[in-house]
Each structure stands twice: as structure tokens, then as C-alpha cells.
C-alpha positions as CSV (number, residue, x, y, z in Angstrom):
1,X,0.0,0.0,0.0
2,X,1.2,3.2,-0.7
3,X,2.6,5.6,1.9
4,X,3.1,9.3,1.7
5,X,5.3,10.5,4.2
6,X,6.9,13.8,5.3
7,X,10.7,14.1,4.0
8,X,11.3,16.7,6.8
9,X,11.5,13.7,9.7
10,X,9.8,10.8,7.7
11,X,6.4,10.4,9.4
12,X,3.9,9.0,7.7
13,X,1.0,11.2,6.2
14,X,-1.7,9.2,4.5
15,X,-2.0,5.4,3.2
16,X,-3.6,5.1,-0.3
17,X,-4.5,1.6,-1.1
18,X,-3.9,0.4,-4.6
19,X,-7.0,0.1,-6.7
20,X,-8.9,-3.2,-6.8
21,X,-9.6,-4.4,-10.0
22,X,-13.2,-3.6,-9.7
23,X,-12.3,0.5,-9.7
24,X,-9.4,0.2,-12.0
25,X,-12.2,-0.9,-14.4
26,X,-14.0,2.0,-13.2
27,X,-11.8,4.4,-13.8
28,X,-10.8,3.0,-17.4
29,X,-14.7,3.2,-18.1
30,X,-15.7,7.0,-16.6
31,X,-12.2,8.3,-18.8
32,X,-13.4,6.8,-22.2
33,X,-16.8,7.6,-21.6
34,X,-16.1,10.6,-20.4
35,X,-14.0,11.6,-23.6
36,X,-16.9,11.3,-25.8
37,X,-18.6,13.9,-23.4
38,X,-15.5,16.1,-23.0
39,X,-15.3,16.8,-26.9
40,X,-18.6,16.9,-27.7
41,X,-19.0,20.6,-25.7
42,X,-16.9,22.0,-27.9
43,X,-13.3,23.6,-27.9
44,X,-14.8,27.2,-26.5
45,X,-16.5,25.6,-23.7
46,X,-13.6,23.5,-22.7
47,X,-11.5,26.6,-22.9
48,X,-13.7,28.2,-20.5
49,X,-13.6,25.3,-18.5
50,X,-10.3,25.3,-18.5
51,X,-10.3,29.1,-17.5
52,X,-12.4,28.2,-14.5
53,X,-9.8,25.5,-13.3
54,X,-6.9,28.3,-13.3
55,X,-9.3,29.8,-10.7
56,X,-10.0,27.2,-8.2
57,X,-5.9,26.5,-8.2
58,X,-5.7,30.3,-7.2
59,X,-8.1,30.2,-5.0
60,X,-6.6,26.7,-3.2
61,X,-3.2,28.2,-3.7
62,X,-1.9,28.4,-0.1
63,X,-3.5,24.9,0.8
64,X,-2.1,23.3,-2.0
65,X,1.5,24.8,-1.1
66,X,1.5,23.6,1.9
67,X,0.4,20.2,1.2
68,X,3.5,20.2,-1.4
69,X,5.5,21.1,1.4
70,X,4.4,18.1,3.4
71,X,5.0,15.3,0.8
72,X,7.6,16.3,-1.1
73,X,9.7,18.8,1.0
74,X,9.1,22.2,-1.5
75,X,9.2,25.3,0.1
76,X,6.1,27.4,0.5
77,X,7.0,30.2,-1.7
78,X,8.2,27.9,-4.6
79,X,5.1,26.1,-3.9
80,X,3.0,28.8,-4.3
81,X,4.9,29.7,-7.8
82,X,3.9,26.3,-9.0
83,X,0.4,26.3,-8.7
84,X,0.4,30.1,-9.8
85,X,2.2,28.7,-12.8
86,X,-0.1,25.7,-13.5
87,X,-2.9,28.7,-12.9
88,X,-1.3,31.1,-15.7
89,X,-0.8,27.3,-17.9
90,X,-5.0,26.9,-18.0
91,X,-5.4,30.4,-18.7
92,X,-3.1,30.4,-21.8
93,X,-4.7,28.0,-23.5
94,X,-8.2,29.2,-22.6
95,X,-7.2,31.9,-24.4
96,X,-5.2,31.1,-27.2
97,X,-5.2,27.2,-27.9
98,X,-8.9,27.7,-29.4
99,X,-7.9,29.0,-32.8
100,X,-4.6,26.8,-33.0
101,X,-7.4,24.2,-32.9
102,X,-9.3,26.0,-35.9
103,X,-9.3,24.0,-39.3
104,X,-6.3,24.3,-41.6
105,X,-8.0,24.9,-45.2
106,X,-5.8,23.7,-48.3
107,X,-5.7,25.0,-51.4
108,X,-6.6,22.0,-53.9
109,X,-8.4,21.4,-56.6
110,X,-11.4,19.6,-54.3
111,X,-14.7,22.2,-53.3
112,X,-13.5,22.1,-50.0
113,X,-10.3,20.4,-48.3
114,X,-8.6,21.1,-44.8
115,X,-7.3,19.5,-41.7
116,X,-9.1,19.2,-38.7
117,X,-7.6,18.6,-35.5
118,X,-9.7,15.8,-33.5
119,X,-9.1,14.4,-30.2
120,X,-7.4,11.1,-30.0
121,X,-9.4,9.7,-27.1
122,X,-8.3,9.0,-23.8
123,X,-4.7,9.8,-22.7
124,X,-2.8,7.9,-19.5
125,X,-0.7,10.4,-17.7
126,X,2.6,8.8,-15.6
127,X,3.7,11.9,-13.6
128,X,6.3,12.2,-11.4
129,X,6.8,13.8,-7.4
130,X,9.0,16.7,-8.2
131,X,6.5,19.2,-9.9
132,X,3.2,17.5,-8.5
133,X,1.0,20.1,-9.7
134,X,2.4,21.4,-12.7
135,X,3.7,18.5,-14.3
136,X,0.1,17.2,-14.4
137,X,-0.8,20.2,-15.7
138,X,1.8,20.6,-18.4
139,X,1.2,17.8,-19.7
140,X,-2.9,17.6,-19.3
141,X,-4.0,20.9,-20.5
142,X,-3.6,21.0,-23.7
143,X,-4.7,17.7,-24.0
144,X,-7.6,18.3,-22.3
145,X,-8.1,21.3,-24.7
146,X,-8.1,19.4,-27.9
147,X,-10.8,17.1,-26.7
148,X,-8.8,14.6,-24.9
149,X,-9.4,13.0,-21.0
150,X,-6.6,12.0,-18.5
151,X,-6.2,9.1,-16.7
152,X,-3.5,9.8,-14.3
153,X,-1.3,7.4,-12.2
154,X,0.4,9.9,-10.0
155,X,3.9,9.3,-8.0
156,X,3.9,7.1,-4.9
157,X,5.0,9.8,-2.6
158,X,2.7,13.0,-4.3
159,X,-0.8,11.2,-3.7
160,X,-2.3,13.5,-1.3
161,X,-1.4,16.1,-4.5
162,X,-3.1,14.1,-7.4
163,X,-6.2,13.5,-5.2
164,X,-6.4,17.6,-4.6
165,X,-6.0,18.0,-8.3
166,X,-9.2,15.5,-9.1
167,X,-11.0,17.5,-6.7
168,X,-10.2,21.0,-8.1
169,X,-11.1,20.1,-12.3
170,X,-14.6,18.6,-10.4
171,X,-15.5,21.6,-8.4
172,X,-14.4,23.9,-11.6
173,X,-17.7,22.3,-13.8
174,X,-15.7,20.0,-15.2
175,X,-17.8,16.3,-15.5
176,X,-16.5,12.8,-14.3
177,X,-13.9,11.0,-15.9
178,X,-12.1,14.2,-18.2
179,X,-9.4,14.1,-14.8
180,X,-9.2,10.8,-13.5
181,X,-6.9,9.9,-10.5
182,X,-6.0,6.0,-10.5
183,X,-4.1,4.7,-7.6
184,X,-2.3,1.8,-9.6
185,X,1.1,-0.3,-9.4
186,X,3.3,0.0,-12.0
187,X,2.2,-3.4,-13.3
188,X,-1.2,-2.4,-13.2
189,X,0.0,0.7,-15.7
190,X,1.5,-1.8,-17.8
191,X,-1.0,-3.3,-18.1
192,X,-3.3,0.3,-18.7
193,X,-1.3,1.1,-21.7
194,X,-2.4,-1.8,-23.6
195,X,-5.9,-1.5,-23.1
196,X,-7.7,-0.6,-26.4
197,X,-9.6,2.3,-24.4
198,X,-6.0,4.1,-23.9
199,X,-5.2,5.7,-27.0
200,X,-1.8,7.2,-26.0
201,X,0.7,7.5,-22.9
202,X,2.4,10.4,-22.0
203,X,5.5,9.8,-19.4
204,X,7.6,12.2,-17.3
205,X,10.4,10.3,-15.4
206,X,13.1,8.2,-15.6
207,X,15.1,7.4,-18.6
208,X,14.6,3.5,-17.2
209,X,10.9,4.7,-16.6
210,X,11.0,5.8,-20.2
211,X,12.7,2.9,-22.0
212,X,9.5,0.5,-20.3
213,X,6.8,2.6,-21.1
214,X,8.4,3.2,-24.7
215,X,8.9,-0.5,-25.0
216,X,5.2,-1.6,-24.0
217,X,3.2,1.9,-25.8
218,X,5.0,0.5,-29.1
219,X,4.2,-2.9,-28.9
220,X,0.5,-1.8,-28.4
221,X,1.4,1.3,-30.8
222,X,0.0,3.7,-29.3
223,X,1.2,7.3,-29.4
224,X,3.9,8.1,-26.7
225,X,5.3,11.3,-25.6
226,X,8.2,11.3,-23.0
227,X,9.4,13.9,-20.9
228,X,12.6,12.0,-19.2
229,X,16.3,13.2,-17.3
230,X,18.6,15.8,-18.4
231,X,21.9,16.9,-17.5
232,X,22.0,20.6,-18.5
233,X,25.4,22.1,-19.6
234,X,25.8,25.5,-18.7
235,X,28.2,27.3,-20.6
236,X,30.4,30.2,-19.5
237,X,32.8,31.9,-22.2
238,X,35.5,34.0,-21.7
239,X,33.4,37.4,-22.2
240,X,30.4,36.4,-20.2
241,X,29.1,38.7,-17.5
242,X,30.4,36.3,-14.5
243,X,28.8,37.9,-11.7
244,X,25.1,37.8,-13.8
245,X,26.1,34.1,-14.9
246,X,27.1,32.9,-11.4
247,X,24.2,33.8,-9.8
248,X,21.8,32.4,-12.6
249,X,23.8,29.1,-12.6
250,X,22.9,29.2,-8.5
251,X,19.6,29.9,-8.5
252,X,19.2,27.6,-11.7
253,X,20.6,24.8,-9.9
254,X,19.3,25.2,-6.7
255,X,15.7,25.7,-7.7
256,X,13.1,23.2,-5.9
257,X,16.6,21.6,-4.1
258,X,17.7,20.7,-8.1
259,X,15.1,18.5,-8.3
260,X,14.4,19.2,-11.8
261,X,14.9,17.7,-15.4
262,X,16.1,21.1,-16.4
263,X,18.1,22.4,-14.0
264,X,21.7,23.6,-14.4
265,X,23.7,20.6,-14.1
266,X,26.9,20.8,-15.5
267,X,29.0,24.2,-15.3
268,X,31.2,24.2,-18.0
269,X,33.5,27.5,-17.5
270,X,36.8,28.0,-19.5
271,X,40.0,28.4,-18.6
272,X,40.2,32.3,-18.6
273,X,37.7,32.9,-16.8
274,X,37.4,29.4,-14.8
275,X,39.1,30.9,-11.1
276,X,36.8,33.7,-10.9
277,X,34.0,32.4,-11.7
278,X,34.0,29.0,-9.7
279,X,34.6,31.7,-6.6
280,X,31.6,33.4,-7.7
281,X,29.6,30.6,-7.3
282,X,30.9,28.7,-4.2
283,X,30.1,32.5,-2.8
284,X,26.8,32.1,-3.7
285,X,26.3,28.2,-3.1
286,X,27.4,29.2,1.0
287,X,25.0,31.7,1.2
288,X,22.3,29.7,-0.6
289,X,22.9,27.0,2.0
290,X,22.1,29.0,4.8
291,X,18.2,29.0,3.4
292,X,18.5,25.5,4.1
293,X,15.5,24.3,6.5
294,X,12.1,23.1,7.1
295,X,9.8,23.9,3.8
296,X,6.8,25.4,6.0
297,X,9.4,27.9,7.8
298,X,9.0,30.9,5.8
299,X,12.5,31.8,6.0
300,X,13.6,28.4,3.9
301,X,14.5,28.9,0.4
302,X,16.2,24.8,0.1
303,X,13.9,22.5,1.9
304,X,14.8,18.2,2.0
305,X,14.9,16.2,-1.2
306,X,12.1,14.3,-1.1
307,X,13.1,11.0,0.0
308,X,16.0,9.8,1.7
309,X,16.5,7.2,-0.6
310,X,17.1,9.7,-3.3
311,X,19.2,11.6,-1.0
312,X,21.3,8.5,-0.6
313,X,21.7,8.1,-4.3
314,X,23.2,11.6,-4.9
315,X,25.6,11.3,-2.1
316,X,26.8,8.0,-3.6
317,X,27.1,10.4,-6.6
318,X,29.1,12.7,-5.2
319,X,31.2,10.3,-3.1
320,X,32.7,8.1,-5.9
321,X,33.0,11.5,-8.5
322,X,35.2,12.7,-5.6
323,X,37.2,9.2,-5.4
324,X,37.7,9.5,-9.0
325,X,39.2,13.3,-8.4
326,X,37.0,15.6,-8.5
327,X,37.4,17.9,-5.8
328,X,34.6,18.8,-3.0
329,X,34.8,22.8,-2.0
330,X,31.0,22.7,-0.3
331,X,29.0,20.1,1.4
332,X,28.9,17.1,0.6
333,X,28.8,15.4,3.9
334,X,25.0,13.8,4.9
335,X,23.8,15.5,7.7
336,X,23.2,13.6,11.2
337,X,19.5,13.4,12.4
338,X,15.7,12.6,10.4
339,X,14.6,13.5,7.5
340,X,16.3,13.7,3.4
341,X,18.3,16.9,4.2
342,X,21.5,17.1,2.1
343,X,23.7,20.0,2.0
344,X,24.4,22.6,-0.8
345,X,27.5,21.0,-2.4
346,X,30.1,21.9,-4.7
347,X,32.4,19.7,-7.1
348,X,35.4,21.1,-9.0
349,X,37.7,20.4,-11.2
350,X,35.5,17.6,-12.6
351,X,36.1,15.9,-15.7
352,X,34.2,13.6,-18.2
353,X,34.0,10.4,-17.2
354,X,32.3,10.8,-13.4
355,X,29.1,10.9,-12.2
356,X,29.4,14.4,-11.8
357,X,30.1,14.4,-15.2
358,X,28.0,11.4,-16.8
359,X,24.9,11.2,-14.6
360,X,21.5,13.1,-14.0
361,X,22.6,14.6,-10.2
362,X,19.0,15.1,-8.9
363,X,19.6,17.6,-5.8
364,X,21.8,20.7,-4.9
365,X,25.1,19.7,-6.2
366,X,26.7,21.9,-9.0
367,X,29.4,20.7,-10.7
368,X,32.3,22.5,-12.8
369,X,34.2,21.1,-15.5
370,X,36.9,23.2,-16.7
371,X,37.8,23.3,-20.6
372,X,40.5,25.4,-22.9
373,X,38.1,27.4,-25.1
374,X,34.3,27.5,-26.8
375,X,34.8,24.3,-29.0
376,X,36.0,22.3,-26.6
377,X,33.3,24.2,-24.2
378,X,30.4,23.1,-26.9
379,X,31.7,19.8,-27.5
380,X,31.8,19.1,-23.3
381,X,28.4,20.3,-23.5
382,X,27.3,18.0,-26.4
383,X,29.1,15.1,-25.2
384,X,25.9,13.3,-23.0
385,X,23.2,10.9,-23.5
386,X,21.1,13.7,-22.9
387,X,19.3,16.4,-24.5
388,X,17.2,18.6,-22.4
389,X,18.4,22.2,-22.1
390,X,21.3,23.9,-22.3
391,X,22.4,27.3,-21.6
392,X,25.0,29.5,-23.2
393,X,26.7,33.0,-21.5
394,X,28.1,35.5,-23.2
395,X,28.1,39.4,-24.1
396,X,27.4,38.5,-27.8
397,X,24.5,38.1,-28.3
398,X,24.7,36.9,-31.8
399,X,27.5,34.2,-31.2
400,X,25.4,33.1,-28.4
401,X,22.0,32.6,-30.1
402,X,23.9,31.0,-32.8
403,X,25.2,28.3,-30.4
404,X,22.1,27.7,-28.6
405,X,20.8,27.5,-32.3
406,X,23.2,25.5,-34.5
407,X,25.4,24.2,-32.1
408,X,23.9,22.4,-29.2
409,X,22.4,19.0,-29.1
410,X,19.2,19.4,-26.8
411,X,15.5,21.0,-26.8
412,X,15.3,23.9,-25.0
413,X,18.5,25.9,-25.4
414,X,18.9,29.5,-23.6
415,X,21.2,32.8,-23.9
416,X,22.3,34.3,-21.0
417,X,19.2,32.7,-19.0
418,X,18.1,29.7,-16.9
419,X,16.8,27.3,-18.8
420,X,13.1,26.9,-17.8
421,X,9.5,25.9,-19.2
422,X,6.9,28.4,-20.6
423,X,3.2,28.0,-22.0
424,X,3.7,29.7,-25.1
425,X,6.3,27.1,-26.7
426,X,7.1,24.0,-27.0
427,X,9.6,21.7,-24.1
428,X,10.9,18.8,-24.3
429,X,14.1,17.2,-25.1
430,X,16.1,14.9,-27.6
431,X,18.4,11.4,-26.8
432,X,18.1,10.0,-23.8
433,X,15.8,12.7,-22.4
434,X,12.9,11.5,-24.5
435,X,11.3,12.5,-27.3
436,X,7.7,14.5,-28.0
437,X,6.8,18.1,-27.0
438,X,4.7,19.5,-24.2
439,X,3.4,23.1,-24.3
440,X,3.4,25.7,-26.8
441,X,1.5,24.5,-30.5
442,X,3.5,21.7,-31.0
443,X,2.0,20.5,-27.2
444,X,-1.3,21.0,-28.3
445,X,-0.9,18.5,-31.8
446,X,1.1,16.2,-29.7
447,X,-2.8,14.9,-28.6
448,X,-4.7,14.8,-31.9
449,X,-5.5,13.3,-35.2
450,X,-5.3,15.6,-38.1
451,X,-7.8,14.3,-39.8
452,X,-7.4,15.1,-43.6
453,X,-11.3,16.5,-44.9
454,X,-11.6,16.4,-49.0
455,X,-15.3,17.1,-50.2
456,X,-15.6,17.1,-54.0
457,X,-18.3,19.2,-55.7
């Protein structure tokens, strides 16, 4: 059965028991039927729907924060910033995904021929703890928009959240089964995606979470869109702005306790500018790590990771990129006492080849890699089994944009900025970090059938 419990000092909050089959069935059967009822009102009443559910999230905003606090260790304010965001998400495309929606006409030599965009059907959602809110979001709304339900299997540890979410769609208008919240194992999911009444899968996780659900949504061949790890080079040139660049690359790697596909992962600083700049950030790492604390304190910026298992994993991280030479200039020591607190930490001098280096770290630990100039900077950057975002700083502009352009291998790729979702285009990344767009237009069509229309006089 699962349990959600606090990451502060591990007590347990809430058992969910799994689903019996009886209500699995259930929840397959209110989704599918539910679709039919979902497109049938038509894209401006599910925008306005959607508008309404932007509402409740602002008016449930401090409840919600806090009980993101509790099972996954966020802090209050960044809590509050996610549901404003999932919020500001609903109201976007209430607004705007309407006439994306809006038939294509061709020009042919048929009376009347365009593409229509039609809902697929239903849609199974597999979201992850980190974002509990807005990764449901991000990947539901526009889905929802085009005419599409969600069945959602939620993380283990974020239960509380997902059952909060069903509640809010319901008490916006919204009828049974567009937002459904299935407490399932993962074998039960497995066994979701190849029913015939789920007509695509949409992941955010793991790369190992995303190589199953590929594996098993192809041999059912069913539309699959994965949102999966990154490791997120930073790059710092030789004429960047090192004092704005530090303190992006802090705050970029530090947001939500790094707990995020897109945060900054890998600093990758040249030589000329390498000294000053790694003392820029261990500056701002130490005073970051002073904000460490409690998430419901309002005076915490870094609360826990949110389990202690995970915790565990990133010090074994960190421990054997140190053994292979990297060098530890902040934290890196687990602290005594309860709960999945780990220090702001800080590896230098790392070099391809450790997990610093290699791996996704998921939690406060930066690490620098040193390099002689831009190519070998770009090539650092390009040189991972993953593809998310990347980020590139320096004072011209034009060389920058044409790196983040032409030059690096991922999906979201920055100047002079933290890499970071936003409504209005698309996310998502390429190799190992999966494949498929959320957000932006490209979002929207991820979730329907372009049905070709050709009417002959």
C-alpha cells in the first residue's frame, strides 16, 4: 500500500490503497466515456472550463503549497509559484489554444479540403513527485483542450497532491472522468497502456521509466510522448558577464533543491575565466545554504529532497566523483538526524567520465568542468546521452543565439538565461531525455489526429 510521508522527519502522512480491480475498471470506463462527453462541448466551452480551473488552483493556492510542502519537501514560496504557474498554464490556453485548434483549409483542386484537428481519445498520464501540480498540468492541459481525458497514475510519494488535483477540475464544472486519478502499481499501468480504451501515454520520469513505457506503448502502438532526465550544460565563455552568470547558474541549480529535469547541471567555465567564476559561485552556493531548513518555515529557500532514498543516491554520486578526483569545495557530507536533508555542495575540477560528469545529479550539487576554449566548451556540452536544455553566456549576443541555435544538441536551449518551461512554446528534449513536446503549439498536436477532410463538388 502506498505511503506518503513527510521528507522533513519521515512520518507518515496518509495510506492510499492500490485500486482493486473492480475500480481500476471503473476508472478506465468513466475516462473513455467521459472523452466522448469532454469533446462533444466544444473547444470554446472546454477553454472556458479550462479558465475556470486556473481559478480554483488560485483560489486553493496556499492549501495546496502547503500540502506540497508536506510530501515532497518544497518550500512554501516555490510552492505557491507552481500552482500560480499551472494557474497562468490553463489560462493560456483558454485563451489562445482555441484557434490553434481552428481547421487548416488547403488550397486543392477539391470544393473544400482542410485539416481538422480531432481528439485522439483518452490519454494515461505517468507523472512524477518533483513538480506534483504542474507536471500534471503541463502535460494535461492541452490535451484536455483538444478534446482529450486523462487518466493519471500519480507518484507514490505526491498522492495527497493528485487527489487535490481531481478535486479542483470537479469543483471547476468540469464532468466525471475528463481528470481521473488512478491509484495503480506500476504493473497495473503496464498493463493500462495496452488497453484498447487508452489511445496514447504520456511519461515524465526516468530514462529506465521511459525505456519501459516506450517499450510496452510500441508494442501496443499507441502514441507516446516522453518527458525523461537531463543533464544541462551550462556554458560560461570567456566574455560572459560572470557575476550575472554565477548567480543564474545558482539559482538555476538550486531551484526546488535541483530537483528538476532542467536544471543547471553541468557548469562548463573556461580556462580564462574558470578561477573567478568558480569563486563566484561557491560564494553564492554558501550563502544559498544557509536557506537551508524546514519547507513550512518561511525563511527556507532549500527544503529536504524528497526522499532519503534519493538523498542517498546523490551522495553515492558525489562520493565516488570525488574518489575519482573531482574535488569537494562545499557540502557534501549527509547530515546527522531525520529527514532527506543534504547539504548545498560543490564539485570542482571535474572531468568527463564521473558521475558528476555522466549522470542526472538530482539535488543541490553543481558541478564544474573546466575546458580550454568555446569548442572544446560546446563539444563538453554535447558530449551526454542527454538532451534537455542547455544554456550559453556571453556578451554577444549573436555568437550566443547561434550556439544555442546551430550548435547544441538538446530541446530547449537559452542565452544568457536559466533554462526553464513556458506556456507559449514548446519543451521537451532529444536522446536520452525522450522525445515528444509539451506546451506551446506543437504540445497541443502532440494529442490529436489531423484528420485530412476532402469534399468534391
Amino acid at each position: 500500500m502506498p505511503t506518503t510521508r513527510n521528507p522533513v522527519d519521515g512520518s507518515e502522512l496518509a495510506h492510499y490503497p492500490y485500486f482493486d480491480a473492480g475500480q481500476t475498471e471503473a476508472a478506465l470506463a468513466s475516462g473513455f466515456a467521459g472523452q466522448r462527453e469532454w469533446a462533444a462541448l466544444g473547444v470554446d466551452r472546454r477553454a472556458s472550463l479550462l479558465h475556470a480551473i486556473g481559478q480554483r488552483l488560485r483560489a486553493r493556492l496556499d492549501e495546496c503549497a502547503e500540502l506540497i510542502a508536506d510530501e515532497m519537501g518544497k518550500p512554501i514560496a516555490e510552492g505557491r509559484a507552481e500552482l500560480g504557474k499551472c494557474a497562468r498554464l490553463c489560462e493560456h490556453f483558454a485563451e489562445h489554444g482555441p484557434a490553434m485548434l481552428a481547421d487548416e483549409p488547403a488550397n486543392t483542386d477539391a470544393l473544400r479540403s482542410y485539416a481538422s484537428a480531432q481528439p485522439l481519445g483518452m490519454i494515461l498520464a505517468i507523472m512524477p513527485w518533483n513538480f506534483p501540480f504542474w507536471q500534471v498540468m503541463r502535460a494535461s492541459v492541452p490535451a484536455l483542450l483538444a478534446g482529450n481525458t486523462i487518466l493519471l497514475k500519480h507518484a507514490e510519494n505526491t498522492l495527497g497532491c493528485a487527489a487535490v488535483l481531481e478535486q479542483i477540475v470537479r469543483e471547476a464544472g468540469v464532468g466525471a472522468g475528463v481528470l481521473t486519478n488512478a491509484i495503480v502499481s506500476h504493473e497495473v499501468a503496464a498493463e493500462l497502456i495496452a488497453d484498447p480504451r487508452v489511445a496514447g501515454v504520456t511519461l515524465t520520469g526516468s530514462v529506465r521509466a521511459g525505456r519501459a513505457v516506450a517499450g510496452l506503448a510500441g508494442h501496443a502502438l499507441k502514441k507516446v510522448v516522453l518527458e525523461l532526465g537531463g543533464s544541462d550544460p551550462y556554458v560560461i565563455l570567456a566574455d560572459a558577464d560572470l557575476d550575472r552568470a554565477a548567480a543564474i547558474c545558482v539559482a538555476a541549480r538550486l531551484h526546488n533543491c535541483g530537483q528538476t529535469c532542467v536544471a543547471a547541471k553541468r557548469f562548463i567555465v573556461v580556462d580564462a575565466v574558470a578561477d573567478r567564476f568558480a569563486e563566484l559561485v561557491l560564494a553564492g552556493l554558501t550563502a544559498a545554504a544557509a536557506k537551508l531548513g524546514p519547507p513550512r518555515d518561511p525563511a527556507t529557500a532549500i527544503g529536504p529532497m524528497a526522499r532519503v532514498d534519493l538523498r542517498d543516491q546523490l551522495h553515492d554520486q558525489v562520493e565516488r566523483s570525488v574518489r575519482a578526483g573531482a574535488t569537494l569545495r562545499l557540502g557534501g557530507r549527509v547530515p546527522t538526524g531525520p529527514g532527506a536533508f543534504y547539504p548545498v555542495s560543490l564539485l570542482d575540477e571535474v572531468q568527463p567520465g564521473m558521475p558528476a560528469a555522466d549522470e542526472e545529479l538530482f539535488g543541490p550539487v553543481a558541478a564544474i568542468l573546466r575546458v580550454a576554449d568555446e569548442h572544446e566548451a560546446i563539444a563538453t556540452a554535447n558530449a551526454s546521452e542527454f538532451g534537455l536544455g542547455a544554456a550559453v553566456f556571453t556578451r554577444d549576443l549573436a555568437r550566443g543565439e547561434a550556439i544555442a541555435r546551430d550548435q547544441f544538441a538538446a530541446g530547449c536551449c537559452f542565452v544568457n538565461d536559466q533554462v526553464r518551461s513556458d506556456p507559449r512554446l514548446p519543451f521537451g528534449g532529444i536522446k536520452a531525455s525522450g522525445h515528444g513536446r509539451e506546451l506551446g503549439r506543437a504540445g497541443l498536436f502532440e494529442w490529436v489526429n489531423l484528420k485530412t477532410v476532402w469534399v468534391a463538388g
